[in-house]
N, C-alpha and C positions, 0 to 999 in steps of 0.2 A: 240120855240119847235123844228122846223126843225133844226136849229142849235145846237144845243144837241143831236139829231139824229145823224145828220152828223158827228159831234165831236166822238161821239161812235164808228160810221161805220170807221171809219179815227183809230182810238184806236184800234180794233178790227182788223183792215185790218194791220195796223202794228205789232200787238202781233203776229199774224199768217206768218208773213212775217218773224219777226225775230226769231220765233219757226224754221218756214223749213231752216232757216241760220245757226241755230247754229246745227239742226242735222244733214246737210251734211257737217257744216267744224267744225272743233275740234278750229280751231284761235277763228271764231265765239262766240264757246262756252265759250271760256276762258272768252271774254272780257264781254259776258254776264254775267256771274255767279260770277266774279269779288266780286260784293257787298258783295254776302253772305260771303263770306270768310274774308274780308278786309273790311266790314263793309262803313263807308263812305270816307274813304283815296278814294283817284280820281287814277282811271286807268290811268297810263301811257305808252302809248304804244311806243314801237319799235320796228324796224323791224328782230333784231332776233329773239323777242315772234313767230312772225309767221315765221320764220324761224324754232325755233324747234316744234311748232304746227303741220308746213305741213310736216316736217318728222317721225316723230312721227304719225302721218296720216297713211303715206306710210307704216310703219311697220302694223298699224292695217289694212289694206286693202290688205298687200301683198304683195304690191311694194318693200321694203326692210327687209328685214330677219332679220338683225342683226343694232342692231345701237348703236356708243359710241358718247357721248356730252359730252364734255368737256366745263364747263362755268365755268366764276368765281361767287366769292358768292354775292348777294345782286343784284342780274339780275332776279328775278324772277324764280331762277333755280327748285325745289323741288314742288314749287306750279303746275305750267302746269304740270308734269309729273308724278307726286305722290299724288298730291290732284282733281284734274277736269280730267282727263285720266276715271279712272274706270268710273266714271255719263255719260260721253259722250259716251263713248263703247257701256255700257250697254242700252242706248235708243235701238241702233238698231242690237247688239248684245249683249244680255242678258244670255246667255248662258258664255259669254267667261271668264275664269279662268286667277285671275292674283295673281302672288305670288310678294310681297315686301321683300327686304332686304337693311339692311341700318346698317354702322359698332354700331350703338347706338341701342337698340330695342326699347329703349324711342320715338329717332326722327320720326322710323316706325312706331310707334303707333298715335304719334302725327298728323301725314298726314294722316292717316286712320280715325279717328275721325276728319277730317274737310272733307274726300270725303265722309263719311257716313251722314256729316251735308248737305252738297248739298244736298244730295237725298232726304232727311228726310224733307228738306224745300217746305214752300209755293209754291215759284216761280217752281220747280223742278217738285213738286206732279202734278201744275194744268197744266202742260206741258204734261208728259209723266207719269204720277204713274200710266195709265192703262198698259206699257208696260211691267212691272213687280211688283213684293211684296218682302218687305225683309223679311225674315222668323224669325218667332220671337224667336226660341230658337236656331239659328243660328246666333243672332246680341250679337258679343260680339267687344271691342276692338280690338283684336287681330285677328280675324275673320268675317266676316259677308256673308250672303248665299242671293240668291236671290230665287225663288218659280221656278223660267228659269233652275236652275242649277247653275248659277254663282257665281264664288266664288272672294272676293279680300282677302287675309291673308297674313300676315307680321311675318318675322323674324330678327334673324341677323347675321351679319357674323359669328360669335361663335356658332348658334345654329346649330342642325343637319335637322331640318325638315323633318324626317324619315315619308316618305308615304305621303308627301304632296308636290303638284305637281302645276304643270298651265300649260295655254298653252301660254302665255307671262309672263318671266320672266323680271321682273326689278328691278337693282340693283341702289338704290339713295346714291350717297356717299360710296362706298364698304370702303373706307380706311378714316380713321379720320386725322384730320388735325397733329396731333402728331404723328402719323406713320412716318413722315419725320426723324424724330430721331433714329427711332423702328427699324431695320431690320429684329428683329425675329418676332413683330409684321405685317409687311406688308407679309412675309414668311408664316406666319401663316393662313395669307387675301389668300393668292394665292393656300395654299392649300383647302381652303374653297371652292375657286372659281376652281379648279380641279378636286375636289372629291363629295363631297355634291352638291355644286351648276350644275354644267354639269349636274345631272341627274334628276332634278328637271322635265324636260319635260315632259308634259303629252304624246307627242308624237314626238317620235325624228325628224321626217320627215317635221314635221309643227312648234316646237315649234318655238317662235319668242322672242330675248334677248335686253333690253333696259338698260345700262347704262350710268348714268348721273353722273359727279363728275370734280370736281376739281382736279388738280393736285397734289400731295405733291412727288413723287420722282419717277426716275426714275422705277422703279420695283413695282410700286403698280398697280391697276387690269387695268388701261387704260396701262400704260406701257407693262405689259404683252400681254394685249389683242394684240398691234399693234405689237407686236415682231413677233408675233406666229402664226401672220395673213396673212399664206404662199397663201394662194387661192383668198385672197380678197373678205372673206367672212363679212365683219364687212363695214358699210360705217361710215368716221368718220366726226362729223361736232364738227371742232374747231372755239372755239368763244374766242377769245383773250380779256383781255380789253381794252388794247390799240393795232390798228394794227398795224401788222407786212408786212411787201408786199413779204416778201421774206417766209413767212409761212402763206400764203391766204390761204383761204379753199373753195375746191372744193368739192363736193358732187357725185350726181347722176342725173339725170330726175327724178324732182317729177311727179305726176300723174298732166294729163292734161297741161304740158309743154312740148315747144320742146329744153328746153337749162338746159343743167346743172348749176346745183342753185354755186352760187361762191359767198364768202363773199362781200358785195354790197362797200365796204370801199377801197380807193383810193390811201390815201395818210398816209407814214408812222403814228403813237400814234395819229390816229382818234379813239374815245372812241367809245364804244359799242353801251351804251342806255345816252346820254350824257343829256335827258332832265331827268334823273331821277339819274344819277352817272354822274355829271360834274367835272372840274378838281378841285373842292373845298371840293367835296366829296370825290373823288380817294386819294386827297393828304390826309385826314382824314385815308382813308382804308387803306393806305399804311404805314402810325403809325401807325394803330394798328395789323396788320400785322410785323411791324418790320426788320425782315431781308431778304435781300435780298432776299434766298431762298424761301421763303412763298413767297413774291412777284412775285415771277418769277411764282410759281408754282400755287399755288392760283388766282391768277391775269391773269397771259401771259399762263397758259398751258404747261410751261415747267418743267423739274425736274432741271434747274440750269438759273441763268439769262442769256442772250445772250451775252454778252462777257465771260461767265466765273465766277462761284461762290469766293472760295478761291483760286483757280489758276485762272488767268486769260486767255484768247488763244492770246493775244495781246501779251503777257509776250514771247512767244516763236515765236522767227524767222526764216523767209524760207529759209533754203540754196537752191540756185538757179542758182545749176548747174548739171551735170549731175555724177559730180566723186565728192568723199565727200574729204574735205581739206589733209591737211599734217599730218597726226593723228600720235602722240607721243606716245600714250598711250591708250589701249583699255582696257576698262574696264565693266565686264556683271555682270549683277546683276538678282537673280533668288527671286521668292516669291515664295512659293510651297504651295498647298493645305492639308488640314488635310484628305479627302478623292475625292476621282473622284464621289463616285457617290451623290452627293451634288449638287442640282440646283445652277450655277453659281461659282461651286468649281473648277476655272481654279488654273494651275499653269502658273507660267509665265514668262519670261525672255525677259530683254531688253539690250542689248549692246550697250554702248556709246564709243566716243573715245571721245579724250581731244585733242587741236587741240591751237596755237597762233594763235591770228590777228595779223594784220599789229601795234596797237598799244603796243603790246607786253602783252595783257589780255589771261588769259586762258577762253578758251569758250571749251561747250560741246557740240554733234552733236548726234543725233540717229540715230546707224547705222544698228540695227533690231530687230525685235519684234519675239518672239512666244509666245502663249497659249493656252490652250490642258490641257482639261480634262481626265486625263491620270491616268491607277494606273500607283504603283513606278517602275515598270520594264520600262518600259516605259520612266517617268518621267527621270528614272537613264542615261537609251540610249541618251534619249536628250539631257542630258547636258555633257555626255560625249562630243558625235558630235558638240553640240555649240561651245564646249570649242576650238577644234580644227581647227573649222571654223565657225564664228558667223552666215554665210550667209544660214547655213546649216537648218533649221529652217521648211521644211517638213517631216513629222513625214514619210506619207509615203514613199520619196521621197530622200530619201539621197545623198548626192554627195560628191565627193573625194575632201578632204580638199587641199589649195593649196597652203598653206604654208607662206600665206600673208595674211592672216584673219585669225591668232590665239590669243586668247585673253591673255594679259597680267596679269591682276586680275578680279578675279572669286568671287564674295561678293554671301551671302545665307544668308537669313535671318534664324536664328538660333530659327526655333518653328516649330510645324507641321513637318511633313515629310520631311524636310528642315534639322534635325539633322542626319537624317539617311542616309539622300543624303551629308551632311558633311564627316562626317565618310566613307561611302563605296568610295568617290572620292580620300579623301585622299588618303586613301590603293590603291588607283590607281594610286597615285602619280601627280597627279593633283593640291594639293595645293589649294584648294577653303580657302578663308577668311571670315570667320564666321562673321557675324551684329545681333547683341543683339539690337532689338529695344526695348524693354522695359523700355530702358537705356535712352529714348528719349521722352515716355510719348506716348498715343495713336496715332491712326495713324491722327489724326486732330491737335496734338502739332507737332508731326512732320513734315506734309506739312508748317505750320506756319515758324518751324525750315528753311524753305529752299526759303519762299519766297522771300525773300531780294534776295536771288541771281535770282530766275525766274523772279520778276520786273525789276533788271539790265540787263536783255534777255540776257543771257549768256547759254539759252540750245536752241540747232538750232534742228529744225526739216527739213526732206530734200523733197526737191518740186518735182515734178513729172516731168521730159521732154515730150515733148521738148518744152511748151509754161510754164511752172515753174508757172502754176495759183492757182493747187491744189496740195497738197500734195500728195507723194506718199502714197499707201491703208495702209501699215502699219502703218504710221505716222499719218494719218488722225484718229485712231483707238483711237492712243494713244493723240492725240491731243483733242479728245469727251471725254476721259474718264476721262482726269486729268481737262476740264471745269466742268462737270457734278459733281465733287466730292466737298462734301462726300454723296450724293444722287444718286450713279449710282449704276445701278446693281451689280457690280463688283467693286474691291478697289486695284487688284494684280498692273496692273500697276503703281499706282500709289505708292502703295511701293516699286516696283522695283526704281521707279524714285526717291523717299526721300531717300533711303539708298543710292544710288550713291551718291545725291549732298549732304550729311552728310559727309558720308566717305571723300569726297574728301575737303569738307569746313573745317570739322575739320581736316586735316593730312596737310592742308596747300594749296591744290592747287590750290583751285576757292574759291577764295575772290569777293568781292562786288570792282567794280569799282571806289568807292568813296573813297574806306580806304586808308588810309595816304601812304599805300605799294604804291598806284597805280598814287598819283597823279605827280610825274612826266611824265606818259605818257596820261594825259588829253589832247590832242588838244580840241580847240573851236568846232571844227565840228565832236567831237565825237557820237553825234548822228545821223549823217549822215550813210549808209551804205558804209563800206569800203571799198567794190568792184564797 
């Protein structure tokens, strides 16, 4: 009999032990409440769960205001933050308003119906149901109301949510895994997330934003958010699958530490949660994922893989000197915008010269960049100025051409505001050479078009002095946006670059080193650098 006592008091003193656990930590709760949702599958923990647990903390306490997570899929992602978040708040603030959005309104619904099962449960009720009621002509799927005030309700990105607010917004997934292809779709996302979304706050001052998502390209709502993040208002916690050491992720001071949280992982492709996604799993995820880009983006948190999607950055070598070679022939190529006021409507211009090695190959070099959201008067002045001096390339800043940096051939690609800038240069006597790309198939048959010569490294980009480690800032620009592609914000440079090495592979001048023209000057140690 005493032993049945005991066994009780023992039972008893543990229920109440792991009650006061999980209402002062949100990890806690997770790993309690587990069952209900996931039935008898065994928790598996790792230590990024409570990784985004205790930031996710931080935001509901106040420690941080803004926070973006980037994980890949099949970690646990959706569940901590879209299904056990609301139950845990509302213990001990039941008051607090949370609004969901998510690019599907199915997937928002679906996570709202398993955080309304928490509540609604046994285990839940005989916890905390005296610290609120859910109201009963306020429990719908799409909504549900607490007797406190508190609201959780769900949208999607498409919808408007006219007059419905919170005081933490959270956005699960804002962009779908097919947005990667989309441009007018992810376009679409951002202005969602500009206009509607931004004023959701029930109070500007307080409210508090949680987005959680995977990657799919450059320019979707994590992209944006970190572009635009001039103040350092957003703390970002990147969860790679496999690490990276040269993109670790650094945080903030959670509460009740004295060190800033930093990805706990050491050594380069350590996996994430490796007792629940080991490498037998990953290689699974990674067929079905497919191309590299989903991999990169979905998986590692990038919008292109890290050497480089279709172009590679291996492909292009450093000149590593401080004056650019013996240049034969200079040649600039412009891609022009259909309008300036268009988010991410550069126009752009890159000047190459053509240049021998020592092995008698024609190789390319970049010899500078401009882009500038410009209307045409504008647009028109600059390319005069390029034309006569390539170096010339500040809009506000002009300088006297000098007679040794004048461009030879003047290539435009022949669309958008690009005809009118043909026409009025001519009449100035300038001689620009019109590039019909349509002639070539979109701008991803095109880059394809031009590989073979970028694999034989025949375009040099120029290093920076005086220790030749990085590129100079132009070249680095252009060197991000032709890896990133066809996933970067922006695609000008990269057509400036496919119409030069067109023009110049088809008229004859840069051939592939291998072609039968080339192989009398093969030495053995032609992979060597020549300097």
């Amino acid at each position: 009999m005493a032993s049945d006592i005991n066994a009780r008091q023992i039972e008893i003193a543990t229920e109440l032990l792991n009650r006061a656990k999980a209402k002062e930590s949100f990890y806690e709760f997770v790993k309690q409440a587990w069952p209900l949702i996931e039935g008898k599958r065994k928790f598996v923990d790792g230590w990024h769960i409570k990784a985004v647990c205790d930031h996710v903390q931080a935001v509901i306490t106040g420690d941080i205001r803004n926070l973006l997570v980037n994980q890949p899929p099949r970690t646990f992602k959706s569940g901590v933050i879209s299904v056990f978040l609301v139950p845990w708040v509302w213990i001990r603030w039941p008051e607090k308003k949370f609004l969901y959005s998510s690019y599907a309104y199915s997937l928002a619904e679906r996570d709202s119906i398993k955080a309304r099962h928490v509540i609604k449960s046994e285990w839940y009720q005989r916890r905390w149901g005296d610290s609120f009621k859910i109201v009963a002509d306020q429990d719908k799927l799409s909504k549900f109301t607490n007797d406190k005030s508190g609201v959780r309700q769900i949208c999607s990105t498409t919808s408007s949510t006219t007059g419905e607010g919170g005081d933490i917004l959270i956005c699960d997934d804002p962009n779908a895994a097919s947005d990667a292809s989309s441009q007018a779709n992810r376009e679409a996302t951002i202005r969602w997330w500009t206009t509607t979304w931004a004023s959701r706050g029930n109070e500007a001052k307080s409210v508090c934003r949680i987005v959680v998502q995977q990657r799919v390209a450059e320019d979707d709502i994590s992209g944006y958010i970190l572009k635009n993040d001039k103040n350092h208002d957003w703390v970002h916690l990147l969860l790679p699958m496999e690490f990276e050491v040269t993109r670790k992720a650094k945080t903030v001071k959670l509460p009740n530490t004295d060190i800033i949280w930093q990805d706990p992982r050491k050594v380069d492709g350590e996996l994430l949660w490796p007792d629940q996604v080991g490498p037998k799993e990953l290689q699974i995820l990674k067929n079905d994922l497919g191309s590299s880009y989903n991999i990169a983006g979905q998986l590692q948190q990038r919008p292109a893989p890290a050497g480089g999607g279709i172009i590679k950055r291996s492909w292009f070598p450093s000149w590593k000197f401080s004056s650019p070679p013996n240049i034969e022939l200079v040649i600039q190529s412009w891609d022009t915008a259909l309008e300036s006021t268009k988010a991410n409507a550069y126009s752009a211009c890159c000047t190459f010269g053509i240049f021998t090695d020592k092995n008698g190959l024609k190789n390319v070099i970049l010899l500078s960049m401009y882009r500038g959201n410009v209307e045409y008067p504008d647009l028109r002045r600059m390319a005069v100025r390029m034309f006569h001096d390539y170096r010339d390339d500040n809009i506000d800043k002009p300088i006297k051409p000098s007679g040794y940096h004048k461009v030879d051939v003047l290539l435009i690609e022949a669309k958008a505001s690009g005809i009118s800038l043909i026409q009025d240069l001519t009449r100035a006597g300038l001689s620009p050479t019109r590039f019909d790309p349509t002639k070539y198939g979109d701008k991803i048959q095109r880059v394809r078009l031009i590989t073979h010569i970028l694999e034989n490294n025949r375009v040099w980009l120029p290093a920076k002095p005086p220790d030749f480690t990085r590129l100079r800032s132009f070249a680095e620009i252009c060197a991000y946006e032709y890896s990133v592609f066809p996933n970067g914000t922006s695609r000008d440079l990269v057509d400036c670059l496919t119409q030069v090495i067109i023009r110049l592979n088809t008229g004859g001048w840069l051939l592939n080193s291998h072609d039968p023209e080339y192989e009398e000057y093969q030495p053995r140690y032609i992979d060597k650098p020549y300097y």
